[in-house]
Each structure stands twice: as structure tokens, then as C-alpha cells.
N, C-alpha and C positions, 0 to 999 in steps of 0.2 A: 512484178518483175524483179524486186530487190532481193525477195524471200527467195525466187527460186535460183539468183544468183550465187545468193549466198549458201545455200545447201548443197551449192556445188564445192563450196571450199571446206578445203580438210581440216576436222575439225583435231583438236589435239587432245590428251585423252586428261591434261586440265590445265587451268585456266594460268600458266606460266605468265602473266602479266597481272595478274591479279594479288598477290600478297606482297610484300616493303622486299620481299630479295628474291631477285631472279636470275638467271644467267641472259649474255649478250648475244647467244648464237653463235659465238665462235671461240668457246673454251675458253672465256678471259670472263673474271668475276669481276664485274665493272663495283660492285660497293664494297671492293675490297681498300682500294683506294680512298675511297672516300667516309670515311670513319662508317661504316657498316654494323651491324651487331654483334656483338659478337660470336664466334662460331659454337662457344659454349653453350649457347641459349638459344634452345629450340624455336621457332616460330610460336609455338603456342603458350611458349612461358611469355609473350608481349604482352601483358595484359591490358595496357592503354594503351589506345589504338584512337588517336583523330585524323578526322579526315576536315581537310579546309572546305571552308562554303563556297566552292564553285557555282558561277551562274548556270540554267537550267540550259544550256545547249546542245542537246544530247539529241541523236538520229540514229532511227533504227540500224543503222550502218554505213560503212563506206569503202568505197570502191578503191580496190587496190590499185597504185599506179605502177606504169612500167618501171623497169629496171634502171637505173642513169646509163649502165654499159649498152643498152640497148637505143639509144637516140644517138643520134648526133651531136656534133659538141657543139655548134651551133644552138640546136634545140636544149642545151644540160639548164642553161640558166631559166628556161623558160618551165622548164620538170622540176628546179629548183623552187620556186615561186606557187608551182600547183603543189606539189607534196607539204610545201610550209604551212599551205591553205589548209590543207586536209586535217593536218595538225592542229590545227585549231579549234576541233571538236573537243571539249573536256566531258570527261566521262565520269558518273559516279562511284568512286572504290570502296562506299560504304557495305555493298554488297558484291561480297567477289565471283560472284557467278551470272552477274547482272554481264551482259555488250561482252562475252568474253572474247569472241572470233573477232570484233570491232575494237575491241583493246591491242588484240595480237595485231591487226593491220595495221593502226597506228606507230605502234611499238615497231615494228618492222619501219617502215616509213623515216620513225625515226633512226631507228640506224644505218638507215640508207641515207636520209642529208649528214651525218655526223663522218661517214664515210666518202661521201662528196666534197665536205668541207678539208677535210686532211688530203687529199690530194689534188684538190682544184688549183691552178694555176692562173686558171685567166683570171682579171679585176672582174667582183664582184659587181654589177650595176645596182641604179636606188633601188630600182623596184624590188632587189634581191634584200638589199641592206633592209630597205622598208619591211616586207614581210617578214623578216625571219623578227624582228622589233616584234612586230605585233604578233606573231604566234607567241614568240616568249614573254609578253605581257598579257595576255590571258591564259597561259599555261598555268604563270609561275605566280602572279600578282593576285592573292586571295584573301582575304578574311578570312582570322584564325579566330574560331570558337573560343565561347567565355573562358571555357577552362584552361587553356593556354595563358590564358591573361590572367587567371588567380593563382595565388600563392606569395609565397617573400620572397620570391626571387631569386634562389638558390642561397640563400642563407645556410649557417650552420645545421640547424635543427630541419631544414628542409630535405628528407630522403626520398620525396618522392623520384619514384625512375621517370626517365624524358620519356614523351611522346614521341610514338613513331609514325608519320605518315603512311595512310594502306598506298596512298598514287605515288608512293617513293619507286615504283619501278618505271612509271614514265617520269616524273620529276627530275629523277637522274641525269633521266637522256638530254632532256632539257637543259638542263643546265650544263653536262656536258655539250651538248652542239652549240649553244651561247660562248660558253669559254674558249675551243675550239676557233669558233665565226672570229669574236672579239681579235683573238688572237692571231689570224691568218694575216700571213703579207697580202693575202688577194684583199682584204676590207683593208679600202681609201677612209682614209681618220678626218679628212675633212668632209666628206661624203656620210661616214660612220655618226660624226659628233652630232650630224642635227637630228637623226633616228632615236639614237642613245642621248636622250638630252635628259637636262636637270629631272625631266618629271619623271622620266624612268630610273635615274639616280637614286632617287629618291624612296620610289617604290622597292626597288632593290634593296637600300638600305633598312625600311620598315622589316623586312623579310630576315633578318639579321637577329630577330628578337622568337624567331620560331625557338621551341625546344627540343625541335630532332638537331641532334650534334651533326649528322650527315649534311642537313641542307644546309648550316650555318659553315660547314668545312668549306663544301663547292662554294656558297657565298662569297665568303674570304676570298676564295683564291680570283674568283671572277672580278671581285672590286680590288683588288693588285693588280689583276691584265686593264681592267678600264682604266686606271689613275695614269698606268704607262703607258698605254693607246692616245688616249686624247688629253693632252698636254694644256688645252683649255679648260675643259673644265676642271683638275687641279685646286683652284681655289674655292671652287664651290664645294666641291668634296669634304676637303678639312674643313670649311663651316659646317655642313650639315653633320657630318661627324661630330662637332664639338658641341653643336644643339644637342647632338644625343647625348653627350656625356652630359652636359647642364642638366637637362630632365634627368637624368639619374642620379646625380649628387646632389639636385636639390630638390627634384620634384617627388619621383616617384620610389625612387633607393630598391630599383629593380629592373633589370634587363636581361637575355640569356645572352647577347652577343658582344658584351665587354671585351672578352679574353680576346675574342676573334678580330676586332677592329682594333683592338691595340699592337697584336698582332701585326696588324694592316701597316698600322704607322710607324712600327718599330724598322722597316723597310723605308719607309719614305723619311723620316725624320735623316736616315743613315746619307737618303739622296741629297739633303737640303744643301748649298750651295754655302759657304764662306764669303764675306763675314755672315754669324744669321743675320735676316729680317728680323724687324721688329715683331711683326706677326708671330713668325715662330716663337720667339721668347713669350709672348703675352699666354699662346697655347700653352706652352710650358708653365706658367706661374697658374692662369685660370683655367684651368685644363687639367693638365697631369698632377697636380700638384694634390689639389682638392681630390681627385681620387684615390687618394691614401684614405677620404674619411666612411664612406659607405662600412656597412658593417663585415659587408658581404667579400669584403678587399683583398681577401684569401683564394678567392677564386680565378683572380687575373691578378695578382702581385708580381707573378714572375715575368707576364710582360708586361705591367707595367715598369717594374723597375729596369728591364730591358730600353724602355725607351727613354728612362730619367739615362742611363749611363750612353746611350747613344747620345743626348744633347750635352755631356759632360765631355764625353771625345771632341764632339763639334766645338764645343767650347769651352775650356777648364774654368775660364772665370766668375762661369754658373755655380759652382759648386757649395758657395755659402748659403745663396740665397735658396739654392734647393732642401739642407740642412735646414736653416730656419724656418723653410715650410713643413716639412715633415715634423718640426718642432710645433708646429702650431695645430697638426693635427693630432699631435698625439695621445694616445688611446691611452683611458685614465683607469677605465675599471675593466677592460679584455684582454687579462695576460697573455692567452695567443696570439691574439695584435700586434701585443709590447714586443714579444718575440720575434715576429714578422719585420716591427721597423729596426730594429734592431740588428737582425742580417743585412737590411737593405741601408742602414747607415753602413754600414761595416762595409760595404761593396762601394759605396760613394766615397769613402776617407779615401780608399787605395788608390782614386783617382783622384784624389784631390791635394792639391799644391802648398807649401807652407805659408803664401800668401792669403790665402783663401781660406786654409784652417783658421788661422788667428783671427779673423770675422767673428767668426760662430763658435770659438773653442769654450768660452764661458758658460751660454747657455745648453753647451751639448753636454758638457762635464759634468752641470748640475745634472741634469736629468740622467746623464749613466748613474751618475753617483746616488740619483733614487732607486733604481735599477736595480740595481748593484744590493742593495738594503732591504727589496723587495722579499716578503715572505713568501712570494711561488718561488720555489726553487729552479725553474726554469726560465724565469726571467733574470734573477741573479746570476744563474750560472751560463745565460746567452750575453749577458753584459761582462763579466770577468774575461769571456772567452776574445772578447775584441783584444787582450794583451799577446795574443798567439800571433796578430799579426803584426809582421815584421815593418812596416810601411807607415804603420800607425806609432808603433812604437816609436819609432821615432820623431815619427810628429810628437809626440810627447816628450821626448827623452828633450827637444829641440825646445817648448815649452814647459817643462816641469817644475818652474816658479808658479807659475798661475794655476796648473791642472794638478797638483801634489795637494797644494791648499785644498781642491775640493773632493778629492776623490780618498786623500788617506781618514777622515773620518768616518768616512762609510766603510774603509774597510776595518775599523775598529771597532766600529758598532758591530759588524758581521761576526769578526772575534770573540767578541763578549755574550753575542746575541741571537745569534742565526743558531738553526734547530738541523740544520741539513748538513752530512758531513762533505761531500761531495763540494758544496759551496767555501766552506770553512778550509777545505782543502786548497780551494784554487787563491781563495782570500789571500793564504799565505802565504802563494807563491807569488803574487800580485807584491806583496808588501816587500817581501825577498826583491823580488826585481827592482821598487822602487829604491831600495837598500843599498844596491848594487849600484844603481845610478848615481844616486848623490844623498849617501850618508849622513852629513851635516844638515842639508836641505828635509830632511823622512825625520829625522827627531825635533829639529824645531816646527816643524807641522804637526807631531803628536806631543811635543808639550804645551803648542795652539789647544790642540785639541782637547786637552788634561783641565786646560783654564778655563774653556768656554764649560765644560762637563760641569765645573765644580763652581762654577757662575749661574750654569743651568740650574742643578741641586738645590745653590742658595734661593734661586728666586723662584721654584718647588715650593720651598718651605715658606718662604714668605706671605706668597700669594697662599698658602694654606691657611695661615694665622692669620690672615688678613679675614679671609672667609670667617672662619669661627669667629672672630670679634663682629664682624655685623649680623652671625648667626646669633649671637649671646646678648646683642644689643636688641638683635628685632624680639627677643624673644621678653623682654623687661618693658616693650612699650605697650603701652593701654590699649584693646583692645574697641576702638570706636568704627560705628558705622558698617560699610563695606572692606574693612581693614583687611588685608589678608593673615592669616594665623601662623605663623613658624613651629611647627610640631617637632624638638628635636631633645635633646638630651640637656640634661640640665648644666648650667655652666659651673665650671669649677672657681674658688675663691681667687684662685691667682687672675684668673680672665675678668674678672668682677672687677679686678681691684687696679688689672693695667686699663682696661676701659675707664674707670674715675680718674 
């Protein structure tokens, strides 16, 4: 009965539900929006291609249901509940020629409830809320294959290209009629909360570490409408978030969905209420702070430092102890890093207060002032470049008793010793400036500096002749046992003669 039902419906001449982009039926590129691929690149240049380990519930077909314009509104919610069912078939998109007419009726199906959802008005009832839960927890909730899970985790040296899911054409839907539902004034949020609870939080959040950039887009945007939907769970969210970030800064130093969940928070930190919580600060010290250290920090720096400067708005008084942690993480042997924190100090000074400078202004000045000396030329010349700003400037010009001591040696070492002209060039406008400041103050700091040099030198030479006299010495004693043997040049009469 099924077969000959089915060979009544018209077949299409291919399988338009079966490869990662398809169109919606009605002139609108729905993966346009949602980071898509790009249109440069043909379908067949994809060359990794996984597909998640869906459970085996696959039937040889399924019966299209009616239209929603065709029932009564009375009966919509009950056509609601049966099409969600029907949705719950997952089908195999390992093979794209495999259930293709059973792919198109789902695929229809779904955009038929995503269409019911944008214009429904009446309250959604459980039973609604309940099923559309459980279609979108066996759509979307899978095991991703081992190779998803290997690699470093978008590291420097890491090129390989994302995977793309082949069920990305119903995936989509899915997760658009979830954001959609999530989002409608017809779904009751205290109704909503107990479908949508922790364990499907949860699962969602897992789902966040996929490596197609599309499903991690929709992700993001779905866990922004639930944080603002249900106003309970709130607190369990930023923990399990911050579980995540723990396992990546200490455990595993790998995730694909850093960028995207900070992202997430860089919205919600902006909501947090005055004064903060205690909570929020603790996030911010154990939290944001330690994610400056992963190697990978390049990848999501821009929001994360998006959300260090959103808890800096909230509250200026953070701004030393955010500098001393970026001090404490800082990157000793990855000059790209050095550059990195480097911008991201420079974006925290401008918002930071003359109270809160003088905290941190010590141990920040040592380390520009290594910066600054630094033989990658890109590191020196991203540390000089903090004088361009006017905000800073004056933080200094307002302390330049304490920050002239540490900073005009390093620009006289760069004088005498930098290989880069470019560097050498800004050096001088740096010393120029502090000239301009205060005169009197820039020569007695380089006659400091003349002293300490020529102190340096003395105790050079010192400690040299100190070497040779026990080189000269070990070399005159008897030679017993396991003795070690000094192999060196013979001593001169004068070294002979201050040794006696």
C-alpha cells in the first residue's frame, strides 16, 4: 500500500534535500543568513563531508500531511503535534540518493510548522511545547564522529577546512523552527522552562563544539533567545558555560565554539545589573581572565576582549586587576600573542581611571618597557605605538616620576641597539615626547641610566676575572681520583702571581 502510494507522488528530477544547500521553496536562500558557504565554492570543491551518527530510525516513507490552511483553527494545534511527529524520522544523508521523495516530505513538513509558527497567535498548549522539545532533541542532538574530535583545535598551524554536514538542509530548518518556537509570544516561558530544561541546555551547549561554522551561528543565536526567554534558568546557563571554558583552559586547550559563546556573553554581561554580583566578578577573574592563556587565543580575542571592556563600562574599578591578570598570563615566547595583548592593553588603559592606573602602572611599564626592547620588530613597534594614544598619554605625562625611570632605558638600549629602522624611528619620537614633557626629569633618568651601564660594565669585567682565576686555579690542582679535568689555555704570569 505504501509503494503504490508513494509512486503516485511526483518525483523531482533531483534530490533538492539532499546535499548541505538548498533552496526554501519560495525564492529566499535560507543558508544565506546563516554563515552558508561560500558561493565561490562549488558543492564539489566540499571535500570533507560528515555526517553525525543518527539513530537507526528510518521507514520506508511517510505520509504527507494536510496543509494547516486547510483545517480549522481549532484542529491547527492538533496538525501541529502530528507534523512534529512525522519530523521525527531522521534519515540517512550519507547517501544522497538514498529516502529522497521521504526527505522532500519532511523537508516540506518542515516548512510548513516554521510557517505556522510565524504566524500563530493563539498560546501554544504542553502538548505543542512538549513535541516540538522532542522532535528538536532527536533531530539535532547527535554524536559527532571521531574526526570531529581530533585535531588542535584550530590552532595556528591548524588549516584544515570545517566540516560540513550533508543533513545541513534539514538541520537548518530545525534549528530555524526551534529559534522561531523559542521566540514566539505564543510560547508560555513558564510552560516552555520545564520542556526546555537543564538537560536539553545542556545538549545544546555540547552541540556548540560542531565544526560546521553554520550550525554553531544558528547555535549562538538560539542560546541568546533561550537566556532571554526563560529568566530561570539564567544561572545555570553561565555555569555550564563556564564548565566549558574550565575544560578548555585546563583540560583539553580545544573547542570550535569559544568565539560564539563569548559572543553569547558579550550581550549578557552588557544586561548584568549594578552594583555587580559577586558571581559576575569571580567569572571575570576565573573565567575571562585565564582565557587570555590557551595558545589558540587568536581565534576569539576579539570577543573576548569585547567582554573584558563590557565589565570595565560596568565597572571602572576592575580595571587594575584585569591588567595584572593579563600580566600574569603573558606570552613569553609567541610574539603574535605579545602583540595581541598588547592591543588589548591599549583598549583597557583608555577606559581606565587615574586611580586604577597607579595600581598596576609598575608592573605594566616593566613589561612594555621589555616590549619595547624586544628584537621582533613587531612587538616593539606595537609597544612604542601605545604613545599615539592621547588618553594614555596622559596617564603618563600625570605619572612620569615612576614610568620615565622605566621606560627611558629601554628606549636607549633601542638607540644604541635595535637592527630595525622603523623601531629606531619611533624610539625617537617617544624620547622627543618625553623631552617635551619634562626636560630636567629625561636627563636625570639617562644619567641614571649612564651609571647603572657603567656599573653594568664594571661588574662584566669583574665577574670575567673572577672566572679566569678559578679557571687558572682548577687547572694547577693534582689531578686525583674522579676529579674533573679543566682543559683550557695556559695561565699567564700575571694570573699566577695575583692567585699567590
Amino acid at each position: 500500500m505504501w509503494k503504490q502510494f508513494l509512486s503516485k507522488l511526483p518525483r523531482k528530477s533531483s534530490a533538492s534535500g539532499d546535499s548541505g544547500q538548498c533552496s526554501n521553496g519560495t525564492g529566499i536562500q535560507r543558508t544565506a543568513s546563516l554563515g552558508s558557504v561560500p558561493p565561490s565554492r562549488p558543492a564539489s570543491a566540499i571535500r570533507r563531508m560528515s555526517s553525525a551518527v543518527f539513530p537507526s530510525s528510518v521507514v520506508a516513507g511517510i505520509e504527507p500531511l494536510v496543509s494547516f490552511k486547510d483545517v480549522p483553527n481549532s484542529e491547527k494545534q492538533n496538525l501541529f503535534v502530528s507534523k512534529l511527529s512525522l519530523c521525527c524520522v531522521v534519515f540517512d544523508f550519507s547517501d544522497p540518493n538514498k529516502s529522497s521523495v521521504e526527505k522532500d516530505i519532511k523537508r516540506q513538513a518542515l516548512l510548513d510548522l516554521i510557517e505556522f509558527v510565524e504566524s500563530s497567535s493563539a498560546r501554544f498548549s504542553e502538548a505543542a511545547i512538549a513535541a516540538c522539545a522532542r522532535m528538536c532533541t532527536i533531530n539535532l542532538f547527535r554524536a559527532f564522529p571521531p574526526n570531529y574530535r581530533s585535531g588542535s583545535g584550530g590552532g595556528e598551524g591548524d588549516e584544515d577546512e570545517p566540516m560540513f554536514d550533508p543533513a545541513w538542509c534539514h538541520l537548518q530548518l530545525v534549528y530555524e523552527l526551534l529559534l522561531k518556537f523559542i521566540g514566539s509570544s505564543s510560547l508560555d516561558a513558564k510552560v516552555g522552562k520545564k520542556h526546555f530544561d537543564h538537560s536539553f541546555i545542556v545538549k545544546l551547549l555540547n552541540l556548540l563544539d560542531s565544526e560546521d561554522p553554520r550550525e554553531r551561528d544558528c547555535l549562538k543565536t538560539i542560546l541568546h533567545r533561550i537566556y532571554g526567554k526563560f529568566m530561570v534558568h539564567r544561572p545555570f546557563i553561565r555555569k555550564a558555560v563556564s564548565n566549558i571554558f574550565y575544560q578548555f583552559v585546563f583540560e583539553t586547550d580545544r573547542h570550535n565554539g569559544i568565539a560564539e559563546l563569548l559572543e553569547v556573553f558579550g550581550s549578557v554581561i552588557s544586561g548584568f545589573a549594578l552594583p555587580l554580583k559577586e558571581e559576575h566578578k569571580i567569572f571575570l577573574w576565573r573565567v575571562l581572565i585565564p582565557l587570555h592563556k590557551p595558545k589558540s587565543v587568536g581565534l576569539y580575542l576579539q570577543q573576548l576582549t569585547y567582554c573584558v571592556t563590557q565589565f570595565l563600562e560596568k565597572d571602572p574599578k576592575l580595571a587594575s586587576s584585569i591588567i595584572v591578570g593579563l600580566l600574569k598570563y603573558w606570552p613569553i615566547t609567541n610574539c603574535q600573542k605579545e602583540v595581541m595583548f598588547l592591543s588589548e592593553i591599549e583598549e583597557i588603559l583608555e577606559s581606565t581611571s587615574q586611580a586604577e592606573f597607579q595600581k598596576c602602572m609598575v608592573p605594566l611599564f616593566r613589561r612594555i618597557a621589555h616590549c619595547i626592547m624586544s628584537s621582533h620588530f613587531q612587538v616593539a613597534e606595537r609597544a612604542l605605538f601605545v604613545w599615539n594614544n592621547d588618553h594614555i598619554v596622559s596617564l603618563i605625562a600625570q605619572n612620569r616620576q615612576v614610568i620615565m625611570s622605566l621606560i627611558v632605558p629601554a628606549l636607549e638600549h633601542n638607540i644604541q641597539n635595535h637592527w630595525n629602522q622603523a623601531v629606531l624611528n619611533l624610539t625617537l619620537n617617544v624620547k622627543k615626547m618625553f623631552s617635551e614633557m619634562d626636560q630636567d626629569l629625561i636627563s636625570s633618568c639617562l644619567a641614571k641610566y649612564k651609571e647603572d651601564e657603567e656599573k653594568r660594565v664594571s661588574l662584566e669585567v669583574k665577574r670575567k676575572l673572577t672566572w679566569e682565576k678559578l679557571e687558572s686555579a682548577a687547572a694547577f690542582q693534582p689531578v686525583t681520583g674522579h676529579t674533573a679535568v679543566l682543559v683550557g689555555h695556559q695561565p699567564s704570569a700575571n694570573m699566577i702571581a695575583t692567585l699567590i
